[in-house]
KOLKE-837610 format. One record per residue: residue in one letter; x, y, z of N, C-alpha, C in turn. Coordinates in Angstrom, 2 decimals. Layout:
BEGIN
<atom rest="a" n_X="X" n_Y="Y" n_Z="Z" ca_X="X" ca_Y="Y" ca_Z="Z" c_X="X" c_Y="Y" c_Z="Z"/>
...
END
This chain:
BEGIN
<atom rest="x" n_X="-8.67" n_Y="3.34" n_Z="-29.94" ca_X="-8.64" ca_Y="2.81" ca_Z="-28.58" c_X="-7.63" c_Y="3.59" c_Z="-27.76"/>
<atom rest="x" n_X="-8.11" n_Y="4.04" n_Z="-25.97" ca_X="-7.06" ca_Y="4.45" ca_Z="-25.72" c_X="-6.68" c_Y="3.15" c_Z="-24.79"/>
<atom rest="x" n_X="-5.27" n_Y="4.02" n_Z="-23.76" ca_X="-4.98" ca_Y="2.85" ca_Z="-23.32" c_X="-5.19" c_Y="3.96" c_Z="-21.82"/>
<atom rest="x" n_X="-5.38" n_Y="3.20" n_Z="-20.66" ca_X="-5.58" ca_Y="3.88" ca_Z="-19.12" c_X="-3.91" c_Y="3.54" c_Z="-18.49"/>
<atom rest="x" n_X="-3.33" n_Y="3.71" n_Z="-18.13" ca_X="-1.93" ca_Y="3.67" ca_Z="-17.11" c_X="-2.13" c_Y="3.60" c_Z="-15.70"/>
<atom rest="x" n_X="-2.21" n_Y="2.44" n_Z="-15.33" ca_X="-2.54" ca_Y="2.55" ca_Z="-13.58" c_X="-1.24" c_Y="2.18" c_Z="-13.06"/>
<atom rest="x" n_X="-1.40" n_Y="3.24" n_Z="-11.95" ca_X="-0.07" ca_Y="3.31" ca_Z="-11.14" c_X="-0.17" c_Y="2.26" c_Z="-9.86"/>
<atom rest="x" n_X="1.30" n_Y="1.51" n_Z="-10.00" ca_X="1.21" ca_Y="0.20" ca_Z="-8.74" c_X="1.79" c_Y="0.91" c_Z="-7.97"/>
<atom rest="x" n_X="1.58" n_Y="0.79" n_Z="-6.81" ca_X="2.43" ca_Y="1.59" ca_Z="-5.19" c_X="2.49" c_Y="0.07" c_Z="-4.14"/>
<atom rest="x" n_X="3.65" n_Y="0.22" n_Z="-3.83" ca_X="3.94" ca_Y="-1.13" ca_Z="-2.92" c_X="3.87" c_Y="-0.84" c_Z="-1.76"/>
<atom rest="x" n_X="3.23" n_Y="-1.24" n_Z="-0.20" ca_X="3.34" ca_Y="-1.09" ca_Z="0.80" c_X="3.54" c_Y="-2.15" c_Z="1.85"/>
<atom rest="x" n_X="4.71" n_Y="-2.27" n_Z="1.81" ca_X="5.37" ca_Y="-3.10" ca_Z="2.96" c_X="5.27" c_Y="-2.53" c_Z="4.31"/>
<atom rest="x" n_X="4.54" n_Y="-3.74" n_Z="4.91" ca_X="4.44" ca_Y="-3.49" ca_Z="6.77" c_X="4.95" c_Y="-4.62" c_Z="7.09"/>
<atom rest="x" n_X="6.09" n_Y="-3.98" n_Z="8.03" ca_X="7.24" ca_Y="-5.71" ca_Z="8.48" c_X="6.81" c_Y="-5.94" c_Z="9.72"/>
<atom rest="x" n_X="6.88" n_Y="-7.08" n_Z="10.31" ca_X="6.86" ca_Y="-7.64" ca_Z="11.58" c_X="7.13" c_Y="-6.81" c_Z="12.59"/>
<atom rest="x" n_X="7.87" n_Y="-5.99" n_Z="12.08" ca_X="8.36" ca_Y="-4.60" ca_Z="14.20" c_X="7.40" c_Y="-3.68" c_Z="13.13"/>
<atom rest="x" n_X="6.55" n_Y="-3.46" n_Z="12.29" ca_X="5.75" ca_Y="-2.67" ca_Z="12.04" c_X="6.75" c_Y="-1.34" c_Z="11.52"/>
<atom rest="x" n_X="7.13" n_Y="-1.82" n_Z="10.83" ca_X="7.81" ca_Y="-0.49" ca_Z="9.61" c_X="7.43" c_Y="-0.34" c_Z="8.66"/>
<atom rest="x" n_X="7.02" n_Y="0.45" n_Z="7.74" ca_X="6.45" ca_Y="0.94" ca_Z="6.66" c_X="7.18" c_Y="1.56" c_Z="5.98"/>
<atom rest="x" n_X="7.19" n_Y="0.55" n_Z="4.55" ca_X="7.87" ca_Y="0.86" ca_Z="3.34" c_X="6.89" c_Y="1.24" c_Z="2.12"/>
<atom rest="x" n_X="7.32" n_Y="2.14" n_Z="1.16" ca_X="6.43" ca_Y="2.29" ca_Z="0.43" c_X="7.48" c_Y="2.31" c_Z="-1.15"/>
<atom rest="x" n_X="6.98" n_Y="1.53" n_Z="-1.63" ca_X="8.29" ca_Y="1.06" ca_Z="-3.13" c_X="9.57" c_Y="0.52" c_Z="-2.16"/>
<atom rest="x" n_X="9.90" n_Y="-0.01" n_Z="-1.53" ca_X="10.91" ca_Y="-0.57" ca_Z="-0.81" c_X="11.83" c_Y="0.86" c_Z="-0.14"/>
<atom rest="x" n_X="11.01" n_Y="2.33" n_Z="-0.23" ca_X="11.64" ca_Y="3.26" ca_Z="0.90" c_X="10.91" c_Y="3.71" c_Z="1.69"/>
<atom rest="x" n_X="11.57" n_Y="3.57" n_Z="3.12" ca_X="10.94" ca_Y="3.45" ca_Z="4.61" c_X="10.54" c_Y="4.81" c_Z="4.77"/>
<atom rest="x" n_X="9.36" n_Y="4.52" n_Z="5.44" ca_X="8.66" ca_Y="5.69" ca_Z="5.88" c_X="8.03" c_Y="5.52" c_Z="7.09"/>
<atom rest="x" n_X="7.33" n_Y="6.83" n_Z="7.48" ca_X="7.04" ca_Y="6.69" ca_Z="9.08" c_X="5.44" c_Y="6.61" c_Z="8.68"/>
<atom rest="x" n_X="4.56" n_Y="6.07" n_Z="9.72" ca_X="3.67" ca_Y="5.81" ca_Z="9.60" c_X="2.67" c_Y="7.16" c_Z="9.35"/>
<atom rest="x" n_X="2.91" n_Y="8.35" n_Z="9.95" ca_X="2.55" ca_Y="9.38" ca_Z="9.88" c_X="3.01" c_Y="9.92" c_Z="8.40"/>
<atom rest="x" n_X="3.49" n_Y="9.36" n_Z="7.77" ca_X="3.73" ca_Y="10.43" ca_Z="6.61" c_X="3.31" c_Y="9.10" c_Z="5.56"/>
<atom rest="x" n_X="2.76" n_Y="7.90" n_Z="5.75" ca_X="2.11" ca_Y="7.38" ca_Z="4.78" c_X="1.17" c_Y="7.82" c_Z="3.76"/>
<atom rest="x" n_X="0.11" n_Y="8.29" n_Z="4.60" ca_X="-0.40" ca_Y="9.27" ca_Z="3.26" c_X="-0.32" c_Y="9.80" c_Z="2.42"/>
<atom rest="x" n_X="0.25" n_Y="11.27" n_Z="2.75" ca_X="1.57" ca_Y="11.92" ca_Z="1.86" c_X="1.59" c_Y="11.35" c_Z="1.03"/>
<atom rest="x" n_X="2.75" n_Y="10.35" n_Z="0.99" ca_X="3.11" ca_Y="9.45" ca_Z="0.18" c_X="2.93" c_Y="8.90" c_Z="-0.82"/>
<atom rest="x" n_X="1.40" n_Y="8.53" n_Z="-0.42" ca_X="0.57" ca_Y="7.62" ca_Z="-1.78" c_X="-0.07" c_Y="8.59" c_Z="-2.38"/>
<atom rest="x" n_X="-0.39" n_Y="9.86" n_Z="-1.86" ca_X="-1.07" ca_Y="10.47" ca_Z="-2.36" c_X="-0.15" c_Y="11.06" c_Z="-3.42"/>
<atom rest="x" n_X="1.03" n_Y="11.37" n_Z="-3.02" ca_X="1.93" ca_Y="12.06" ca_Z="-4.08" c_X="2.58" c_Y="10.88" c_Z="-5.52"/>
<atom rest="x" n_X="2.31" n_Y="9.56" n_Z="-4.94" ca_X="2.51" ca_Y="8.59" ca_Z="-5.71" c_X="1.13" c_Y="8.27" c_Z="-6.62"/>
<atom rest="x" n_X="0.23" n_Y="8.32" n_Z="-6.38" ca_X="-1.25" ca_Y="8.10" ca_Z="-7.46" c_X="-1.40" c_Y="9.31" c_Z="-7.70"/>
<atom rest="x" n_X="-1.54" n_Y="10.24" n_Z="-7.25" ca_X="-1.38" ca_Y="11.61" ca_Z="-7.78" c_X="-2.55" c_Y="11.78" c_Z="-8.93"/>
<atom rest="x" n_X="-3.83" n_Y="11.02" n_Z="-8.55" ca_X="-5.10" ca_Y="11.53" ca_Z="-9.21" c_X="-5.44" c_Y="10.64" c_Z="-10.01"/>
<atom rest="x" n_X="-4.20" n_Y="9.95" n_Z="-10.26" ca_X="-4.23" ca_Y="8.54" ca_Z="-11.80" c_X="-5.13" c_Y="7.57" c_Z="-10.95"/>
<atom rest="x" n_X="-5.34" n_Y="6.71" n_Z="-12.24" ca_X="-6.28" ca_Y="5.27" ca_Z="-11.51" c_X="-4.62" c_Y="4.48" c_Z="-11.05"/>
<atom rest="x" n_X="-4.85" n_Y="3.84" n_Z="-9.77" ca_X="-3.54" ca_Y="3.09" ca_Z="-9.28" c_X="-4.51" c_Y="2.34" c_Z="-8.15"/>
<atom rest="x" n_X="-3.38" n_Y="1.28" n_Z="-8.19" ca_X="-3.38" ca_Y="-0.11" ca_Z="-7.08" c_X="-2.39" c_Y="0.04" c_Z="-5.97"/>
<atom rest="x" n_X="-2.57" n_Y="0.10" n_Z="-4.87" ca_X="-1.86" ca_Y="-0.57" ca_Z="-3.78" c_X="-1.85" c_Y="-1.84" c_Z="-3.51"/>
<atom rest="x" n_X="-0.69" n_Y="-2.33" n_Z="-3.69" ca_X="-0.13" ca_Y="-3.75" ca_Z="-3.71" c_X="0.25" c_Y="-3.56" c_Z="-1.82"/>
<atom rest="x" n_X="-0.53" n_Y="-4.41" n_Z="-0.96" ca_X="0.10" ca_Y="-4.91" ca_Z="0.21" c_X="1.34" c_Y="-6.08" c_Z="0.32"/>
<atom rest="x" n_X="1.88" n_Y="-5.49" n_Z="1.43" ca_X="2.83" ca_Y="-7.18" ca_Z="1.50" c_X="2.95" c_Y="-6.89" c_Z="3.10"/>
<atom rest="x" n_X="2.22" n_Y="-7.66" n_Z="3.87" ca_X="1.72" ca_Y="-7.66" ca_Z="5.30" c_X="2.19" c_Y="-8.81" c_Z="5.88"/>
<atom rest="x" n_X="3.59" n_Y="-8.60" n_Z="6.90" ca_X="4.02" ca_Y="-10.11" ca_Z="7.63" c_X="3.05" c_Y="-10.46" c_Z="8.37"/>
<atom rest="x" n_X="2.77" n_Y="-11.81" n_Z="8.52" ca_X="1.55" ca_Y="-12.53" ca_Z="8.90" c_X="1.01" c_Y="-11.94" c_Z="10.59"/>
<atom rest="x" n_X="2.63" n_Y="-11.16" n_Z="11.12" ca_X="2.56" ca_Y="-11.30" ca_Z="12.85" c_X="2.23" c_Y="-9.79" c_Z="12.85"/>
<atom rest="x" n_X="2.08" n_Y="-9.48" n_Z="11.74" ca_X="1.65" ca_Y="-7.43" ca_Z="11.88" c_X="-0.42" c_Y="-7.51" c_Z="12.59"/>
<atom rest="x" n_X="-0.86" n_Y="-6.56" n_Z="13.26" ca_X="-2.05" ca_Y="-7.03" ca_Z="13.97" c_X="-2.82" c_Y="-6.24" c_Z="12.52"/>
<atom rest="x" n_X="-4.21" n_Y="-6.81" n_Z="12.31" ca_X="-4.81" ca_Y="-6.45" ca_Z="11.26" c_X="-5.05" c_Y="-4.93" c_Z="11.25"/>
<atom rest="x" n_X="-4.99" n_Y="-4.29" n_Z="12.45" ca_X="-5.19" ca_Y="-2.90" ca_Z="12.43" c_X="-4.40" c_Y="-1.72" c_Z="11.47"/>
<atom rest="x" n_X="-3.22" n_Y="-2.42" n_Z="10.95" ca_X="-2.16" ca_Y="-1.71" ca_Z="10.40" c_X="-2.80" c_Y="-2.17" c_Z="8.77"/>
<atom rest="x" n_X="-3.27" n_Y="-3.61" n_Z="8.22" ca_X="-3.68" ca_Y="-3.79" ca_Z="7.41" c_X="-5.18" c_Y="-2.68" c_Z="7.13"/>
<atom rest="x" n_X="-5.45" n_Y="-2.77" n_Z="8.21" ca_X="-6.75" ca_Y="-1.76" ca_Z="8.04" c_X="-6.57" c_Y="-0.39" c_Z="7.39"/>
<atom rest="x" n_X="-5.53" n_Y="0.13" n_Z="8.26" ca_X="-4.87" ca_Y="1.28" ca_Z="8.35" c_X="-4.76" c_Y="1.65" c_Z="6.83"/>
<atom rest="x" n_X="-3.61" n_Y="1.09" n_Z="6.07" ca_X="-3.30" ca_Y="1.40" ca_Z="5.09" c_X="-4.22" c_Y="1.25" c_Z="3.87"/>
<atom rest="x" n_X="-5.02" n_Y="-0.05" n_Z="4.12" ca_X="-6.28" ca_Y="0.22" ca_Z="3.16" c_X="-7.29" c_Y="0.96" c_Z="2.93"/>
<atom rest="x" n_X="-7.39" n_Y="1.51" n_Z="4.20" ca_X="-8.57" ca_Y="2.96" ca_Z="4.22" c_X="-7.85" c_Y="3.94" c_Z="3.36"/>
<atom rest="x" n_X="-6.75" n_Y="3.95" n_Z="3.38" ca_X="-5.49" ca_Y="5.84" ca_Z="3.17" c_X="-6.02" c_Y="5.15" c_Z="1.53"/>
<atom rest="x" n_X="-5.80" n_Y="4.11" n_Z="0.74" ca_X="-5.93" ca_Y="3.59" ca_Z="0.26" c_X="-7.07" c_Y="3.78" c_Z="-0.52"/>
<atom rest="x" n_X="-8.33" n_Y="3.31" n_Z="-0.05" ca_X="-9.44" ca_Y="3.60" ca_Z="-0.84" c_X="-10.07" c_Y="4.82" c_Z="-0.79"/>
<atom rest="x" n_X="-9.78" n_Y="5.67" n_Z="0.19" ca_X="-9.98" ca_Y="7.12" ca_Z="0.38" c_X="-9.23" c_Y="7.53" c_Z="-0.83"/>
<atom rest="x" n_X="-7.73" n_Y="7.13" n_Z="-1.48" ca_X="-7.59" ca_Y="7.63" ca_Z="-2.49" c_X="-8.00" c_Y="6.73" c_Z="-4.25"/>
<atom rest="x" n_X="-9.28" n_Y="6.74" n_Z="-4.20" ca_X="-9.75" ca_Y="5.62" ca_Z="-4.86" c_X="-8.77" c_Y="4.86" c_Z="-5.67"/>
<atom rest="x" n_X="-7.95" n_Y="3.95" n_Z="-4.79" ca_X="-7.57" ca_Y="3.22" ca_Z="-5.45" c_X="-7.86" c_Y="1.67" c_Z="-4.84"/>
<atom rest="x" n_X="-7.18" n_Y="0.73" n_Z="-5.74" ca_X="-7.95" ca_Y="-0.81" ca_Z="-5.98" c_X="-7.00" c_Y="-0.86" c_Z="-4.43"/>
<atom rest="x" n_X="-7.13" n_Y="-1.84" n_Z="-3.58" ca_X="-6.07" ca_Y="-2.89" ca_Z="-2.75" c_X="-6.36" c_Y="-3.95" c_Z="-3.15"/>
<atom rest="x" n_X="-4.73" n_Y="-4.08" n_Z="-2.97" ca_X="-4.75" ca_Y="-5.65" ca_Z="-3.66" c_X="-3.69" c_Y="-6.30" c_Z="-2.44"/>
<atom rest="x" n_X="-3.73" n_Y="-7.73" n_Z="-2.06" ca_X="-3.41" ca_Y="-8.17" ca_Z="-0.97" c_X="-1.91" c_Y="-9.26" c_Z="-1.32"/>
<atom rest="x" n_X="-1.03" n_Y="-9.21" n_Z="-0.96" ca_X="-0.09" ca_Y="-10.09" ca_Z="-1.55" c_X="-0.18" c_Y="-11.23" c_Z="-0.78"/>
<atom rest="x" n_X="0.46" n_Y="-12.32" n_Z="-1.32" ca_X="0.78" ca_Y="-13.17" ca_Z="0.09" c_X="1.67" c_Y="-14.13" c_Z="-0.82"/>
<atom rest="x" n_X="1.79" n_Y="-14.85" n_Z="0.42" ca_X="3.38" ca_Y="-16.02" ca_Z="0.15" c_X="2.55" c_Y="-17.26" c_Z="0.03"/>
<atom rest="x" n_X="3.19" n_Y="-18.26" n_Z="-1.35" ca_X="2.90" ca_Y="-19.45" ca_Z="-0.92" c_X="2.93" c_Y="-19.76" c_Z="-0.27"/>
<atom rest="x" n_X="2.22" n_Y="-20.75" n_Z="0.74" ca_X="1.84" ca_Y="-21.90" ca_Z="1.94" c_X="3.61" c_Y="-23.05" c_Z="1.58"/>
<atom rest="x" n_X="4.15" n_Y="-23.39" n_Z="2.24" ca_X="5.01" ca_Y="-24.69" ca_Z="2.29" c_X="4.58" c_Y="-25.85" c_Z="1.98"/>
END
């Protein structure tokens, strides 16, 4: 049996719309880059963590860069109160 290694990549978009990727900030223009140099060909997941007041366009955004680099999105969210 083998075993596959999928790479998790975290992408935080905060409320004033900043973009973090593993908890270091980046500019929206160099997001790509980024993931691409982070999955780097392996099977990997992008883990979102999207403040509720970010407009879905930025959610869009990053999930396209995302499945263009075939990887899974996966959507985080906060328990409800």
């Amino acid at each position: 049996a083998s075993t596959i290694e999928v790479q998790k990549v975290s992408v935080t978009v905060t409320k004033d719309q900043q973009y973090y990727v593993n908890d270091r900030k980046v500019s929206r223009a160099m997001l790509e880059g980024e993931l691409k140099s982070l999955l780097s060909g392996r099977a990997g997941s992008v883990i979102l963590h999207i403040d509720k007041a970010v407009p879905t366009e930025h959610l869009v955004y990053v999930a396209g860069i995302a499945t263009s680099l075939n990887a899974k999105v996966v959507i985080a969210t906060k328990p409800g109160k």
